[in-house]
Backbone as JSON, one array per atom type, in Angstrom:
{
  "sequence": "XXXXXXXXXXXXXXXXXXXXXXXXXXXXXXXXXXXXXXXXXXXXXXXXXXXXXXXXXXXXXXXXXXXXXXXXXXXXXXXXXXXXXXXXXXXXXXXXXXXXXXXXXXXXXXXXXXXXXXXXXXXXXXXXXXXXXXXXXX",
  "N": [[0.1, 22.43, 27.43], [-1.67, 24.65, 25.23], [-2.21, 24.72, 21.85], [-3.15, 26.12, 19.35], [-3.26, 25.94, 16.04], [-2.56, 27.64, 13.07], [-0.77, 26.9, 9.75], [2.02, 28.91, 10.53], [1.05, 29.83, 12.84], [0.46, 29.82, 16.43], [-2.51, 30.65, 18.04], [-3.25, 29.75, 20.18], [-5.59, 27.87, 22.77], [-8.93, 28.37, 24.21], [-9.67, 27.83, 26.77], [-11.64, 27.63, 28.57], [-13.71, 28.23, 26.58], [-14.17, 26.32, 25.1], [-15.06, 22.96, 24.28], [-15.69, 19.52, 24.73], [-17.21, 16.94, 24.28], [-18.11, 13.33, 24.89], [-20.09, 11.12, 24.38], [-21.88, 8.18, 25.2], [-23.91, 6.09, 22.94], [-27.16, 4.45, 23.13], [-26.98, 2.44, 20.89], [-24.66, 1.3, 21.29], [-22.61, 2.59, 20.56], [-20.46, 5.59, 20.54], [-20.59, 9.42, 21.02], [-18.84, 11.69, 19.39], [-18.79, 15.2, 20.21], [-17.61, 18.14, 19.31], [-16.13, 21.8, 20.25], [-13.7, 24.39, 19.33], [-12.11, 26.74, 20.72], [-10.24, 29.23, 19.7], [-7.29, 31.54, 21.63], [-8.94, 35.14, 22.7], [-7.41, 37.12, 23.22], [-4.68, 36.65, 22.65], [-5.19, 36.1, 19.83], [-5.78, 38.76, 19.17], [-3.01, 40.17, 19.98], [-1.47, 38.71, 18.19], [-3.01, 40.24, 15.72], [-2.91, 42.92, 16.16], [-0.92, 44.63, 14.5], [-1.54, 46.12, 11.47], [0.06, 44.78, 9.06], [0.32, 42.45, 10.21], [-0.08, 38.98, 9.62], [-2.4, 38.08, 9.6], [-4.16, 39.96, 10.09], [-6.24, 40.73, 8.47], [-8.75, 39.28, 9.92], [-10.96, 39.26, 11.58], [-12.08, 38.01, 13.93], [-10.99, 35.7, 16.1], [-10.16, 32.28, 15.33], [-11.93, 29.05, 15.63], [-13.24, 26.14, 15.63], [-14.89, 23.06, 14.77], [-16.27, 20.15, 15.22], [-18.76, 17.49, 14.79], [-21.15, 15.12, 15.37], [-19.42, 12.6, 15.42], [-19.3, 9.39, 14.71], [-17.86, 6.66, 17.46], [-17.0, 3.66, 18.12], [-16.03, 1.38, 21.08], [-15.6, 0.78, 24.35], [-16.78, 3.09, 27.34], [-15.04, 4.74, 28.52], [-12.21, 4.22, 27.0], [-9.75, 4.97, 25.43], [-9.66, 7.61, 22.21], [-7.56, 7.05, 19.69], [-5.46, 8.28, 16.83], [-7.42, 8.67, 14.98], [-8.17, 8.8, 11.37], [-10.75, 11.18, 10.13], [-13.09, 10.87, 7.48], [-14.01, 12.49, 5.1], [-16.24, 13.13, 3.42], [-18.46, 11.81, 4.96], [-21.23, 10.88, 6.18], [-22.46, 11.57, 8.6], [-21.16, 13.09, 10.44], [-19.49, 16.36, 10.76], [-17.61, 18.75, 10.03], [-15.33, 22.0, 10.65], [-13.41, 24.75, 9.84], [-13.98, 27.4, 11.76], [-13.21, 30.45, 10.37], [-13.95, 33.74, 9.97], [-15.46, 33.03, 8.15], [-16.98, 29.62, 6.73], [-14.68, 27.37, 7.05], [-13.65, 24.38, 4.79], [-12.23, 21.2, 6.2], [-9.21, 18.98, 5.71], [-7.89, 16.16, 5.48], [-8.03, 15.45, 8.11], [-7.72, 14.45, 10.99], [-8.12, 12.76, 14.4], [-6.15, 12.73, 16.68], [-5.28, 11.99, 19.32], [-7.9, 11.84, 21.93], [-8.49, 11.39, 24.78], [-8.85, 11.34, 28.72], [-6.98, 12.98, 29.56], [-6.38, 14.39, 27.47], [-6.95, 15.95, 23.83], [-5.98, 16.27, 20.77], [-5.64, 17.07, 17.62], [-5.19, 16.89, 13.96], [-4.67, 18.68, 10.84], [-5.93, 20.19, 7.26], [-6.18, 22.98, 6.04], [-7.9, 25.52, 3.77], [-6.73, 28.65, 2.84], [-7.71, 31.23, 1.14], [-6.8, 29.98, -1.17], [-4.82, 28.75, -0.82], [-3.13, 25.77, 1.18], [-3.2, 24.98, 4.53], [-1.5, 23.78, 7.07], [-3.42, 22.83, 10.25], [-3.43, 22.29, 14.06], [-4.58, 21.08, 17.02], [-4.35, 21.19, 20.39], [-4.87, 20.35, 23.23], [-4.91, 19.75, 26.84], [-7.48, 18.0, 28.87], [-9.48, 18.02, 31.34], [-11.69, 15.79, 33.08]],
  "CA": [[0.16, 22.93, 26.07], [-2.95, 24.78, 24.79], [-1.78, 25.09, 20.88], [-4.38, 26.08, 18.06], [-2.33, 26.57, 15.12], [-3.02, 27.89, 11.71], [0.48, 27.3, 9.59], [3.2, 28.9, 11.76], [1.13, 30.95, 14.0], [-0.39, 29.53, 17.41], [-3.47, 31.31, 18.79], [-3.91, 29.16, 21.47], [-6.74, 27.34, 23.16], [-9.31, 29.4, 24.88], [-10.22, 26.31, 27.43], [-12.55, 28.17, 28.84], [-14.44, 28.55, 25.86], [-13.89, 25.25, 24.38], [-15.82, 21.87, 24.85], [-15.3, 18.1, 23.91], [-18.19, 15.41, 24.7], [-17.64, 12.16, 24.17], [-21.84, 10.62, 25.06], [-22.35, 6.47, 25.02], [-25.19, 6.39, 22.69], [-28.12, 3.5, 23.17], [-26.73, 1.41, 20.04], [-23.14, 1.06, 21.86], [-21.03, 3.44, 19.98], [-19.85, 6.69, 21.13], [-20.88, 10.5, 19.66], [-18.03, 12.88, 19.94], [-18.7, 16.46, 19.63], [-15.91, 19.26, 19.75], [-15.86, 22.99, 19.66], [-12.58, 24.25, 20.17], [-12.43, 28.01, 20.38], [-9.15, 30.59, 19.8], [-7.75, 33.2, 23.18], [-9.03, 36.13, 22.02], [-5.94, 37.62, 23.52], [-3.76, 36.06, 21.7], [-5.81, 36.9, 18.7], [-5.64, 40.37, 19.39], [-1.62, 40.42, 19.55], [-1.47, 38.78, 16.8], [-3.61, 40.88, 14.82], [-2.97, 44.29, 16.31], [-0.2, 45.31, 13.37], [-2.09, 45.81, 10.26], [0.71, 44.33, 8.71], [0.26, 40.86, 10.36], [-0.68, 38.05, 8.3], [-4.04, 37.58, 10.45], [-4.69, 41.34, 10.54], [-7.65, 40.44, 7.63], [-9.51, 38.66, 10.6], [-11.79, 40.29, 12.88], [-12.26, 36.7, 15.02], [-10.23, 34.46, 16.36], [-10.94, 31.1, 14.45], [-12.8, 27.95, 15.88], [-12.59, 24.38, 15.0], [-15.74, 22.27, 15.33], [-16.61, 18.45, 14.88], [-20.43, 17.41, 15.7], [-21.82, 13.82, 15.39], [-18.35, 11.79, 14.92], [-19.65, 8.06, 16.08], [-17.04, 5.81, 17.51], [-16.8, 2.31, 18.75], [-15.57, 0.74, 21.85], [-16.04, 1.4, 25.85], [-16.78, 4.32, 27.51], [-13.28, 5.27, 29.11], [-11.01, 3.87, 26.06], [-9.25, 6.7, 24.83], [-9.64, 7.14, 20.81], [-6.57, 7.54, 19.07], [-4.85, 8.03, 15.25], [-8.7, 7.99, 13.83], [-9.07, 9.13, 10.0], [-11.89, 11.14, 9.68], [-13.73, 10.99, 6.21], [-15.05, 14.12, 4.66], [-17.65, 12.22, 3.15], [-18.99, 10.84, 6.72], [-22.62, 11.73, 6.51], [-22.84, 11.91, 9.87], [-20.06, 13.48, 11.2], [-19.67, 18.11, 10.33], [-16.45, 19.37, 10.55], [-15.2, 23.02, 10.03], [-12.59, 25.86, 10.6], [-14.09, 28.96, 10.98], [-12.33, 31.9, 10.59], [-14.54, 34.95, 9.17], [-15.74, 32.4, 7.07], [-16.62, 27.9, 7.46], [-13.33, 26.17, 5.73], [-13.89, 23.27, 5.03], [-10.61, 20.76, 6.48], [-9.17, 17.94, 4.54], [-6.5, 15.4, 6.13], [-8.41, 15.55, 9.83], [-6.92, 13.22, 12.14], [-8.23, 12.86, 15.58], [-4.75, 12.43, 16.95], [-5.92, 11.88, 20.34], [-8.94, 12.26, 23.12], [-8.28, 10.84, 26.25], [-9.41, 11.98, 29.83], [-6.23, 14.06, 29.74], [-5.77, 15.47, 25.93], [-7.45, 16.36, 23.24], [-5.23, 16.42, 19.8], [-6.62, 17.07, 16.36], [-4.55, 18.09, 13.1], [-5.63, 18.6, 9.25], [-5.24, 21.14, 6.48], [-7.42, 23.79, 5.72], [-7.87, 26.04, 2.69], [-7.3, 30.19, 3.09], [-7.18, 31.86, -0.18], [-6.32, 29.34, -2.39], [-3.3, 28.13, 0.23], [-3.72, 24.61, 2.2], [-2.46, 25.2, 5.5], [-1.86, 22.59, 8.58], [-3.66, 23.31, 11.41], [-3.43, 21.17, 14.72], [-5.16, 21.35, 18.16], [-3.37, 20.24, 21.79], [-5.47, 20.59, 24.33], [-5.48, 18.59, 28.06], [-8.71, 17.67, 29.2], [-9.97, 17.61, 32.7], [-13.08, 15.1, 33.13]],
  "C": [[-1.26, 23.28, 25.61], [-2.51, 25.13, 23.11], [-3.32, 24.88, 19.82], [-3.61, 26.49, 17.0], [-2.45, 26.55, 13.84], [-1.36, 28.27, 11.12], [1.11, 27.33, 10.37], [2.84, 29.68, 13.1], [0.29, 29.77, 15.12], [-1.41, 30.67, 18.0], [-3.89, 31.03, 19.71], [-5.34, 28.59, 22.06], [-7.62, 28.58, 24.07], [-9.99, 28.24, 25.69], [-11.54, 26.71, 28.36], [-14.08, 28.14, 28.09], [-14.67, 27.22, 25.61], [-14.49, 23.71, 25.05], [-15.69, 20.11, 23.68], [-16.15, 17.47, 24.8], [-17.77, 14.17, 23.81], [-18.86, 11.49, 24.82], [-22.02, 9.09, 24.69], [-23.5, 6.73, 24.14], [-26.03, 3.96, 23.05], [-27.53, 2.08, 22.67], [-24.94, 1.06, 20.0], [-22.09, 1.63, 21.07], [-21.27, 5.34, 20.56], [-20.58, 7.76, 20.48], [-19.83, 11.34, 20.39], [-18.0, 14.05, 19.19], [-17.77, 17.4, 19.96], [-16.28, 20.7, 19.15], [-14.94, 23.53, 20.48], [-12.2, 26.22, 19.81], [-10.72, 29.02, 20.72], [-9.16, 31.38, 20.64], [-7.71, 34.35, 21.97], [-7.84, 37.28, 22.21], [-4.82, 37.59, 23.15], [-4.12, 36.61, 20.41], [-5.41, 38.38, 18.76], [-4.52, 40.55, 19.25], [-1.5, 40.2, 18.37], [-1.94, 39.56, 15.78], [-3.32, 42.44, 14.67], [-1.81, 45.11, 15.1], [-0.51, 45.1, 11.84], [-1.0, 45.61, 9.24], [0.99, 42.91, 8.65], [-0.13, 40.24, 9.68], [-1.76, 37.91, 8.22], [-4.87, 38.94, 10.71], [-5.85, 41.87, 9.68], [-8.84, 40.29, 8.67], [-9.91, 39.8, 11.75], [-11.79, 39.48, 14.22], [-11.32, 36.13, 14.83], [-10.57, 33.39, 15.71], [-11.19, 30.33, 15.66], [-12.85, 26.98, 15.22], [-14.53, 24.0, 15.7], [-16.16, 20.96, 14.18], [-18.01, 17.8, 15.53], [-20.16, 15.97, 14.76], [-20.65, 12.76, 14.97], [-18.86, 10.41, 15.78], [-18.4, 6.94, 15.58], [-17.12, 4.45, 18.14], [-15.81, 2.11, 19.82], [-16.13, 1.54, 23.31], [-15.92, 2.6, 26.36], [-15.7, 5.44, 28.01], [-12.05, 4.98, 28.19], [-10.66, 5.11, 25.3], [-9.17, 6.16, 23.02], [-8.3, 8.0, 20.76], [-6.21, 6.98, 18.03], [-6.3, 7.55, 14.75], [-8.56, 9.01, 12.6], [-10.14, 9.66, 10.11], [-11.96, 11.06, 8.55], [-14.3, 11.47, 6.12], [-15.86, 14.0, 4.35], [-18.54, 11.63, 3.96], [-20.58, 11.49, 6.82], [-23.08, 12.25, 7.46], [-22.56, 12.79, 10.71], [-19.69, 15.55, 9.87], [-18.13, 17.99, 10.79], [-16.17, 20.6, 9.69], [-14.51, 23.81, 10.97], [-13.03, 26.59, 10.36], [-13.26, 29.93, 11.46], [-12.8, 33.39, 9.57], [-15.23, 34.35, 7.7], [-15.76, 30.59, 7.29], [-15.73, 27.89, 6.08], [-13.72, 24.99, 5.9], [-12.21, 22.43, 5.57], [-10.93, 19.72, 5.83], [-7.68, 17.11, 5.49], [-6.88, 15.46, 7.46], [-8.33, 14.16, 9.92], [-7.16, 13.49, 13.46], [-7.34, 12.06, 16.15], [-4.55, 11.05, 18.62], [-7.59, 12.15, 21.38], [-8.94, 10.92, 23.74], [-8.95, 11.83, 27.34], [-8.56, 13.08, 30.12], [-5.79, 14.62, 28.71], [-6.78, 15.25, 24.96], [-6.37, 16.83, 21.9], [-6.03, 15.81, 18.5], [-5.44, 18.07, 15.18], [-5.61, 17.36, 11.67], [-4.8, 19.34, 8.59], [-6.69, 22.09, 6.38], [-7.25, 24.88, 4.84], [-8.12, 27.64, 3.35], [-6.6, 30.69, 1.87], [-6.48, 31.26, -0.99], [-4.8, 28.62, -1.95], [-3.73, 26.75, 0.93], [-2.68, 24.69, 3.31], [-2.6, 24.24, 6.39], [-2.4, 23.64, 9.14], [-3.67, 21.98, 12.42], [-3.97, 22.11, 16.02], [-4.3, 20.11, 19.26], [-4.13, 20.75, 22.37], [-5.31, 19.93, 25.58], [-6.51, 18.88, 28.42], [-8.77, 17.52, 30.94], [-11.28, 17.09, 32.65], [-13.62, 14.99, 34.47]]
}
């Protein structure tokens, strides 16, 4: 399952593109960074009938999460974490021709074999789910 999904549409993972570290730091907690990048191919169907809903967008959207620090050993898979938007530490943002900010992010999963992330995110005055499925190869 590669699902990137804004509302009801999927754009898919571009796994290629797309990168998840998860780095031990010094003071024994974790840093997990994520950029998770839309197939532009997909994009492109979607978009090609200036009629589509997405046919505003020039880019595919992108998801990214920098400096999230977690606790426990280096192989324990995190799952069902809360982020907090307020997290000084921790960036998160959907872009899509523009950074959204997200609200309700839930790092669902990351394991050695997935990668699952949902939220909401604001387009034009709308709050839309979005969720990420990815599997991971390490």
């Amino acid at each position: 399952m590669h699902v990137f999904s804004i509302g009801d549409t999927n754009f898919e993972v571009d796994v290629a593109k797309s990168r998840v570290s998860l780095e031990a730091r010094a003071d024994g907690m974790r840093e997990i960074n994520i950029k998770v990048e839309a197939d532009d191919d997909v994009f492109m169907r979607l978009t090609e009938d200036d009629d589509a809903p997405w046919s505003w967008a020039l880019y595919p959207p992108s998801f990214s999460l920098q400096g999230l620090l977690v606790a426990g050993p280096d192989a324990a898979p995190v799952q069902m974490l809360a982020i907090d938007a307020d997290n000084p530490q921790c960036e998160s943002a959907l872009y899509m021709m523009e950074y959204r900010d997200v609200a309700d992010l839930r790092l669902v999963e990351l394991s050695a074999q997935r990668l699952a992330v949902t939220g909401k995110v604001d387009f034009f005055g709308k709050s839309l789910p979005f969720a990420i499925d990815m599997p991971l190869t390490r």
